[in-house]
N, CA and C atoms as an extended XYZ file, in Angstrom:
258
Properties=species:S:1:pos:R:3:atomname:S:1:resname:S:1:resid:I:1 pbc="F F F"
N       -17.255       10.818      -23.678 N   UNK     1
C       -17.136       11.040      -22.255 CA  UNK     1
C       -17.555       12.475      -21.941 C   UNK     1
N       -18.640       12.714      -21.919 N   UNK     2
C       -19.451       14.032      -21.894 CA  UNK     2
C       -19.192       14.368      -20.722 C   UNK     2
N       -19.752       13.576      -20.018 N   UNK     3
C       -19.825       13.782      -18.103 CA  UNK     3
C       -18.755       13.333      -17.510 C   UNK     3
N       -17.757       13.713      -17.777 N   UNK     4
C       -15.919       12.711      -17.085 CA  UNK     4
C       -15.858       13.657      -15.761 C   UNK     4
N       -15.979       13.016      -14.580 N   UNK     5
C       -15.712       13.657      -13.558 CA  UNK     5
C       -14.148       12.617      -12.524 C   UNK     5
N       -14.505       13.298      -11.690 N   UNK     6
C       -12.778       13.131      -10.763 CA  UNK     6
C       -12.997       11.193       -9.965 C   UNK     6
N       -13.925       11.483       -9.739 N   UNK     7
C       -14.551        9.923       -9.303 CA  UNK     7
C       -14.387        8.996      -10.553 C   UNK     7
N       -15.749        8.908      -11.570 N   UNK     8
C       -15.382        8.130      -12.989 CA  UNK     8
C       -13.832        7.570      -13.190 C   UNK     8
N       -13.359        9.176      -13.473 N   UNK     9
C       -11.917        8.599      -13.694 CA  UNK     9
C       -11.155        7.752      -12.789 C   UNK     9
N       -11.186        8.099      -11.883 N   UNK    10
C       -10.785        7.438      -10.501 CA  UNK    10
C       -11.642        5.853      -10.637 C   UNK    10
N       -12.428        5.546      -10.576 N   UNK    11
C       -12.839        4.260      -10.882 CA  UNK    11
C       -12.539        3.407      -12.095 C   UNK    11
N       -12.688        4.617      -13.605 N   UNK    12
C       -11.949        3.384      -14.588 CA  UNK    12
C       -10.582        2.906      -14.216 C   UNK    12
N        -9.958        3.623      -13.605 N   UNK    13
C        -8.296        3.654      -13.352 CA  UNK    13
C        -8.236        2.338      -12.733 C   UNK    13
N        -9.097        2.446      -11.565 N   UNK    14
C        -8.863        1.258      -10.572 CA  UNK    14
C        -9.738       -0.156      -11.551 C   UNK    14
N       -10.645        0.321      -11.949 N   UNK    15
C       -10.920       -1.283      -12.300 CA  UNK    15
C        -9.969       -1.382      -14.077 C   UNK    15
N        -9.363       -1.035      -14.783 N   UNK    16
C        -8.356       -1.014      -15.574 CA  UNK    16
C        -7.105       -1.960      -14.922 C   UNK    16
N        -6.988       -1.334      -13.617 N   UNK    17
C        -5.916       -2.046      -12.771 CA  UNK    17
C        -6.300       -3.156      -12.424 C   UNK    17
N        -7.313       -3.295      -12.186 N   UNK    18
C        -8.141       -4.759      -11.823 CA  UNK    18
C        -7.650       -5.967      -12.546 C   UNK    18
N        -8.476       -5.194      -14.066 N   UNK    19
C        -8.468       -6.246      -15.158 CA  UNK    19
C        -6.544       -6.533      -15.331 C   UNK    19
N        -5.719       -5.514      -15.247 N   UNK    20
C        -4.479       -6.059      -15.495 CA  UNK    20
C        -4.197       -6.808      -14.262 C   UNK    20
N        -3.932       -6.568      -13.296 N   UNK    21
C        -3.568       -7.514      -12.068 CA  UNK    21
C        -4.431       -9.309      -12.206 C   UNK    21
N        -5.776       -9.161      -12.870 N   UNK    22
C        -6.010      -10.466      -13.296 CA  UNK    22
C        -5.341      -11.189      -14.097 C   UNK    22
N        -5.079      -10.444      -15.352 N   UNK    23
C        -4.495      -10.986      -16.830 CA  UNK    23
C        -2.949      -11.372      -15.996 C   UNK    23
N        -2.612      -10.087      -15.639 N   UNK    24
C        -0.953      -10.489      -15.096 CA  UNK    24
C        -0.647      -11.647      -14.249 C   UNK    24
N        -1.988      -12.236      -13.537 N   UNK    25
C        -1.722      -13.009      -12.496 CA  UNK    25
C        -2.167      -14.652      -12.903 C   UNK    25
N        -2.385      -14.892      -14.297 N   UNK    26
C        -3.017      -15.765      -15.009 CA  UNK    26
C        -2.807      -17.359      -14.227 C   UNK    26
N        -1.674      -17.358      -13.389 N   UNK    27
C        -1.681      -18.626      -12.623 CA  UNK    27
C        -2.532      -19.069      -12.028 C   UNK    27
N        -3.401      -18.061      -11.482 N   UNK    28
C        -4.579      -18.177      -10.132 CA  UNK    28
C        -5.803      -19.103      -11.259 C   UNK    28
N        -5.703      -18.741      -12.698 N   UNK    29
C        -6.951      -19.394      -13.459 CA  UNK    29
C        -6.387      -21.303      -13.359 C   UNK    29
N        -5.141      -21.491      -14.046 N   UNK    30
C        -4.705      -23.076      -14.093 CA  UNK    30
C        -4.484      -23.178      -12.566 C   UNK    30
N        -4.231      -22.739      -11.911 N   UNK    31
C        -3.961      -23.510      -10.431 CA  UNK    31
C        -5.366      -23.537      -10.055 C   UNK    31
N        -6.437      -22.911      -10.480 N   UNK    32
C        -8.065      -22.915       -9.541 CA  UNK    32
C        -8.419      -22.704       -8.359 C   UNK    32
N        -7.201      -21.455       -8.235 N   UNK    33
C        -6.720      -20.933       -6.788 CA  UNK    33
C        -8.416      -19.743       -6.439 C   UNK    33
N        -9.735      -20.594       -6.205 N   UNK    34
C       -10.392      -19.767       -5.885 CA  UNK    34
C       -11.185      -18.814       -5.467 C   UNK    34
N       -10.360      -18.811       -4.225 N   UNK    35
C       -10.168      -17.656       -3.353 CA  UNK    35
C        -9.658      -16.419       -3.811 C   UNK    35
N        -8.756      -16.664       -4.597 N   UNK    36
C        -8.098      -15.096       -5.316 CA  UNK    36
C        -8.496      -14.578       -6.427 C   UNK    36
N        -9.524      -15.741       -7.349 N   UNK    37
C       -10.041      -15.423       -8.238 CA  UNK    37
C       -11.616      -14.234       -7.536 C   UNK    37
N       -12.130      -15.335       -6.556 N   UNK    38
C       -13.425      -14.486       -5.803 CA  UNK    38
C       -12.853      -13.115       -5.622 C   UNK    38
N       -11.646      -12.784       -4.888 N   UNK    39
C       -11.334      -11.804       -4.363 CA  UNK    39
C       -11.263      -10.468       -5.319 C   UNK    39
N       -10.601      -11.125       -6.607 N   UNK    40
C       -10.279       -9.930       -7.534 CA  UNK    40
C       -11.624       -9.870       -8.289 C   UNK    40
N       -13.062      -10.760       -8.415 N   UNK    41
C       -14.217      -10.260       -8.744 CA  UNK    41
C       -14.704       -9.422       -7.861 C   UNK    41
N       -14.099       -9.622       -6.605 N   UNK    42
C       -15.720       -8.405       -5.174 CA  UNK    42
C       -13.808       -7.215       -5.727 C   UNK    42
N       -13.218       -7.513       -5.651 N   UNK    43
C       -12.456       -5.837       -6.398 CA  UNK    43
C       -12.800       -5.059       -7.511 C   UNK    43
N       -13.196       -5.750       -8.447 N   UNK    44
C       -13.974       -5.278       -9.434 CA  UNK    44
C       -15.712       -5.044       -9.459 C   UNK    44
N       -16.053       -5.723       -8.965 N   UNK    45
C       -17.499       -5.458       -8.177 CA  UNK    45
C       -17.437       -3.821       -7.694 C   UNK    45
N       -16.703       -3.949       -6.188 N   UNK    46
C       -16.640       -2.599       -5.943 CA  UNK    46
C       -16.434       -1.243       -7.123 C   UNK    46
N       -15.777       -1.737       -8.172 N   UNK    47
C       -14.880       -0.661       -9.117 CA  UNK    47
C       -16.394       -0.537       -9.817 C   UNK    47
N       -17.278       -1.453       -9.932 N   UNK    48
C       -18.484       -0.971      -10.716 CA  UNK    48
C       -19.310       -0.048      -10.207 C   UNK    48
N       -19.341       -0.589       -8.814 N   UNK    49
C       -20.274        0.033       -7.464 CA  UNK    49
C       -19.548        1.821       -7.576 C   UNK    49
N       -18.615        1.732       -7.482 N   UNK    50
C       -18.294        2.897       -7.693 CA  UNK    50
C       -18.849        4.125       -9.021 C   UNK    50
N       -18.529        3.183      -10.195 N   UNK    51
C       -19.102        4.106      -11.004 CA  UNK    51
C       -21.174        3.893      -10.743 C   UNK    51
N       -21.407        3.130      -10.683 N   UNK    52
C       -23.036        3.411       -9.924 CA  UNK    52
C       -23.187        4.478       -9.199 C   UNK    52
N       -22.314        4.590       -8.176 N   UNK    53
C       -22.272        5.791       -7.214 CA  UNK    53
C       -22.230        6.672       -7.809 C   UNK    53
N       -21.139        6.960       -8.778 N   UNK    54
C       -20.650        8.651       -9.262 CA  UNK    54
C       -22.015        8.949      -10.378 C   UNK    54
N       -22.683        8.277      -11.250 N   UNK    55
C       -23.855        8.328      -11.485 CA  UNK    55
C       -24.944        8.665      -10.635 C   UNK    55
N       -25.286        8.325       -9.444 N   UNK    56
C       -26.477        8.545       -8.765 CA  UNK    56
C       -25.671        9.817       -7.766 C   UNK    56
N       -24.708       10.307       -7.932 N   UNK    57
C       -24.078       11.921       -7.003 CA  UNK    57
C       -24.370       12.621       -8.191 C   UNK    57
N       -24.595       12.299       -9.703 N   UNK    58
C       -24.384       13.369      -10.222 CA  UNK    58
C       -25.646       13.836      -10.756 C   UNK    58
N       -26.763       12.532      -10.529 N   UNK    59
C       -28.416       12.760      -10.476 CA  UNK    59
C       -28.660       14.238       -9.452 C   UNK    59
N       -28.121       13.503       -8.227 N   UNK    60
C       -28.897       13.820       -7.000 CA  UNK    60
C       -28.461       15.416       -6.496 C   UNK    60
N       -27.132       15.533       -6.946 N   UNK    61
C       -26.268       17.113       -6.321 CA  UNK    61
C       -26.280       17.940       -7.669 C   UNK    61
N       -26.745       18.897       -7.778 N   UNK    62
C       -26.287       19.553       -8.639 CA  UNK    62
C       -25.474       21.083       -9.004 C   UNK    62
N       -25.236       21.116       -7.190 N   UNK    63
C       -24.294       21.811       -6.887 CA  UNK    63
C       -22.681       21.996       -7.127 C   UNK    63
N       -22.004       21.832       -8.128 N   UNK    64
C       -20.845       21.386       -8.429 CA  UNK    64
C       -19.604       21.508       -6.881 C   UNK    64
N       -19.310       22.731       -6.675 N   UNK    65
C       -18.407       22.666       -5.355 CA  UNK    65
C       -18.988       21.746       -4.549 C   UNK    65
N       -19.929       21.333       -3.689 N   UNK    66
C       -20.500       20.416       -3.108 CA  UNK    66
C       -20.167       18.787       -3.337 C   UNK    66
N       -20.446       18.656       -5.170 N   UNK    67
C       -20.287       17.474       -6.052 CA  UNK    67
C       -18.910       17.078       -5.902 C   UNK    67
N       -17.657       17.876       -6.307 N   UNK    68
C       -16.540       17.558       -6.492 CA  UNK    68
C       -16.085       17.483       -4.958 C   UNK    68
N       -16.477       18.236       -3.899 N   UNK    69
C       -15.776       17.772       -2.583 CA  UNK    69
C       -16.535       16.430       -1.803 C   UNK    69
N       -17.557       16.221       -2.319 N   UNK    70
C       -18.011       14.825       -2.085 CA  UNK    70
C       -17.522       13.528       -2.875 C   UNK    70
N       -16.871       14.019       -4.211 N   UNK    71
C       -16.104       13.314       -4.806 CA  UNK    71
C       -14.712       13.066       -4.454 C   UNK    71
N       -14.201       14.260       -3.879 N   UNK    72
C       -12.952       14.255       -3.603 CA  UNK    72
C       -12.870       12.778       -1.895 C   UNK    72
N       -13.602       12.927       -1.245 N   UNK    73
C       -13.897       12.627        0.533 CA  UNK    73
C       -13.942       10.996        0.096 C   UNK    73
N       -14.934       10.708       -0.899 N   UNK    74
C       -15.362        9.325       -1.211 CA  UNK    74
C       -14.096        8.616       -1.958 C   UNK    74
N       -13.214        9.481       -2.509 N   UNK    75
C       -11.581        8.999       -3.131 CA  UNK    75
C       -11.280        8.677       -1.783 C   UNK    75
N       -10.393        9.504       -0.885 N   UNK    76
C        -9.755        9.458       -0.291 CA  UNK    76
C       -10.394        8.121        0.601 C   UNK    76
N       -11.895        7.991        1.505 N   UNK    77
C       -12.201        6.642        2.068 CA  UNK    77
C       -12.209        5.601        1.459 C   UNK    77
N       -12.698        5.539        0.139 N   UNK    78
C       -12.358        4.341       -0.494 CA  UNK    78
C       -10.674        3.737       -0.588 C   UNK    78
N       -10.029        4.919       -0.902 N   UNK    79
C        -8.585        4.377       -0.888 CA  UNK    79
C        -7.754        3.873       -0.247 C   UNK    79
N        -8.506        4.469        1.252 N   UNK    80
C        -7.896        4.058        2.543 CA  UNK    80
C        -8.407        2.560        3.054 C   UNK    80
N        -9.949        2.124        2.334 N   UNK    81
C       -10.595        1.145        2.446 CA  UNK    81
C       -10.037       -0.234        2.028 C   UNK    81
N        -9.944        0.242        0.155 N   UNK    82
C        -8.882       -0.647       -0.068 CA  UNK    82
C        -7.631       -0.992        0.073 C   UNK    82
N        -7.251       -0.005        0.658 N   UNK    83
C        -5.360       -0.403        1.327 CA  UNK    83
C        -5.155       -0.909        2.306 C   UNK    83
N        -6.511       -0.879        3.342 N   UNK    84
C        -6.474       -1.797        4.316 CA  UNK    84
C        -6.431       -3.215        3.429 C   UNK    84
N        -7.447       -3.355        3.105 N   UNK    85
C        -8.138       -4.738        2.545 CA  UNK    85
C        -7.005       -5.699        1.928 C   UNK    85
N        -5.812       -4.762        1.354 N   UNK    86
C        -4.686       -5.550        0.622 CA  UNK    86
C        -3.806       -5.588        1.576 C   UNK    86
């Protein structure tokens, strides 16, 4: 983890949480409840999209103060994004 920035981490975290909230929720697979199965793939979708993102900010800026407060702005909307969403 050469390049571990505040975003990255912030995204394995959330899709880590992903994958457990799936495993934990193993009913949704035998019931074929799937709507909640779709739902927790576009959650993990996003968690990829995310690290895509923090890859192509860290191409494109190479201004670090700049980098990390654009990292910091994109935490905070995403978080607020997904807390609506749940």
């Amino acid at each position: 983890m050469k390049n571990l920035t505040i975003l990255k981490m912030y995204f394995i975290i959330y899709l880590v949480s992903c994958f457990i909230y799936f495993l934990a929720d193993w009913q949704i697979i035998v019931n074929e409840n799937i709507s909640r199965i779709v739902f927790i793939i576009q959650l993990i979708l996003i968690g990829f999209g995310g690290l895509f993102l923090d890859w192509m900010l860290q191409k494109m800026i190479k201004n670090k103060k700049v980098f990390h407060g654009l990292e910091l702005l994109l935490i905070v909307v995403f978080t607020i994004i997904v807390w609506n969403e749940l």
